[in-house]
C-alpha positions in Angstrom: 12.1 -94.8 -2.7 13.1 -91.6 -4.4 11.0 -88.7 -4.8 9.6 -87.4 -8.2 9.0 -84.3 -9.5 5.2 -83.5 -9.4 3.8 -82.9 -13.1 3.6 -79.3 -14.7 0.6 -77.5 -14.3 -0.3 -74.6 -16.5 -3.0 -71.6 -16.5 -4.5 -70.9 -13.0 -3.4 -74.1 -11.8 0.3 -72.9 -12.2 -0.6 -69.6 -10.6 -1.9 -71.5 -7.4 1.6 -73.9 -7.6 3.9 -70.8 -8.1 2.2 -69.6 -5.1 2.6 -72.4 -2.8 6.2 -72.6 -4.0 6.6 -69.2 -3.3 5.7 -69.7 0.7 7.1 -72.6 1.1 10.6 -70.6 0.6 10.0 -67.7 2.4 8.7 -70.4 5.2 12.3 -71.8 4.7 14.0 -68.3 5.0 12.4 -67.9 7.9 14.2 -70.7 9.3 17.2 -68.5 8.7 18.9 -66.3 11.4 20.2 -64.1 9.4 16.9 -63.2 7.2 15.1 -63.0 10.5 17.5 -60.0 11.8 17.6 -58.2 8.3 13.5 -58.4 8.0 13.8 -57.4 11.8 16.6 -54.5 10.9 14.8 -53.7 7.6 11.3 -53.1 9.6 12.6 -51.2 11.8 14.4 -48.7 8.9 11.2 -48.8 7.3 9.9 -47.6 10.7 12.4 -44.9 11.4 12.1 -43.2 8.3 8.0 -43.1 8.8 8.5 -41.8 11.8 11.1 -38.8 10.9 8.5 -37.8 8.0 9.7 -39.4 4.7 8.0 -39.1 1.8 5.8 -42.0 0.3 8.6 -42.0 -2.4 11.5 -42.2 -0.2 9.1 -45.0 1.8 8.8 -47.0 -1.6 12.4 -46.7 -2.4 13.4 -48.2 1.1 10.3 -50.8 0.7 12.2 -52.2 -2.7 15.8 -52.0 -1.0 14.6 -54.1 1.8 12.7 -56.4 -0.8 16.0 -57.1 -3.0 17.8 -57.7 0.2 14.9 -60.6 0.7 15.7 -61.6 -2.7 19.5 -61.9 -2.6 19.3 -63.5 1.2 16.9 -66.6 -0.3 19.3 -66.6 -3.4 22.5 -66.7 -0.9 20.4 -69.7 1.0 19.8 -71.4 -2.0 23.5 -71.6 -3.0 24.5 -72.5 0.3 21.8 -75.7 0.3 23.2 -76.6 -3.1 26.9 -76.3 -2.4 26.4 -78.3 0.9 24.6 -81.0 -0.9 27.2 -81.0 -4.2 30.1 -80.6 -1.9 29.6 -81.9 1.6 33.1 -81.9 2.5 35.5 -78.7 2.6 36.5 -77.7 -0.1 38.1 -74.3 -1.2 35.7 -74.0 -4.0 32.5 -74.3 -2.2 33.9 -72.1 0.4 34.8 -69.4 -2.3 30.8 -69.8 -3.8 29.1 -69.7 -0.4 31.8 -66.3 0.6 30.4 -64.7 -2.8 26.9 -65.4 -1.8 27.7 -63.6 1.7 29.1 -60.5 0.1 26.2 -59.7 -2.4 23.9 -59.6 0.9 26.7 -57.4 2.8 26.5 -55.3 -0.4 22.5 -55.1 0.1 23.0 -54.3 3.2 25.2 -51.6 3.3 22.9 -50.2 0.3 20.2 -49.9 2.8 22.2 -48.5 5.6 23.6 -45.8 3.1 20.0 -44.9 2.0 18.8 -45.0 5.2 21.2 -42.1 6.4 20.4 -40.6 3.8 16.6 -40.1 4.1 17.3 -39.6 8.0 20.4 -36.6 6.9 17.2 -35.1 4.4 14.6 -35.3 6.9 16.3 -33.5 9.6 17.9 -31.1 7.4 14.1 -29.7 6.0 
C-alpha cells in the first residue's frame, strides 16, 4: 500500500507541522557523519573565538556561518537521497549532481575556516 501525502494544514496548525517537519530533518542530519563533525568542528570554532575574546558581533557572524553550513549540509543530503532514489545505478550524471552538492559544503567550510583565522589573527593582534 503506498503512502499518501497527509492533508495541508494552515494557521497555527501549519506552524506546529512546519515544526515537526523541521526536526524530523535535522533528526535525519544527525544520522549524518559528516554534519555530526562540522556541528562538532563548528562548536568548537564557536568556542575558540569565545574564548580568545571576540566580540558579540564577530560571535553572531560565526553563529550564521556555521548555521548556512547546516543549511547547505541538509540541502547536499537531500540531493544525495533524491539522486540515489531517481538514479540507483551509476551514472555519470548523478555522480556530477551529488560532486556539486559536496563542493558548495567544501565552499562553506573553507568560509568558516577563513573567518575563523581571521577573528583569531584580530584577537591576538589587540
Amino acid at each position: 500500500m503506498a503512502n499518501t501525502k497527509p492533508d495541508k494544514v494552515h494557521g497555527f496548525a501549519h506552524v506546529l507541522a512546519a515544526t515537526r517537519y523541521s526536526l524530523a530533518g535535522a533528526r535525519r542530519l544527525w544520522g549524518e557523519t559528516a554534519f555530526r563533525h562540522e556541528a562538532t568542528l563548528g562548536g568548537l570554532a564557536l568556542l575558540l573565538m569565545a574564548l580568545v575574546g571576540a566580540s558579540l558581533s564577530q560571535l553572531a557572524v560565526g553563529l550564521v556561518l556555521v548555521l548556512v553550513t547546516f543549511a547547505i549540509e541538509a540541502l547536499n543530503t537531500a540531493l544525495e537521497e533524491i539522486v540515489d532514489h531517481i538514479s540507483p545505478d551509476y551514472s555519470d550524471m548523478a555522480k556530477h549532481a551529488k560532486d556539486l552538492g559536496s563542493f558548495a559544503v567544501m565552499c562553506m567550510l573553507f568560509a568558516n575556516a577563513a573567518y575563523l583565522a581571521c577573528v583569531l589573527i584580530v584577537c591576538f593582534n589587540s
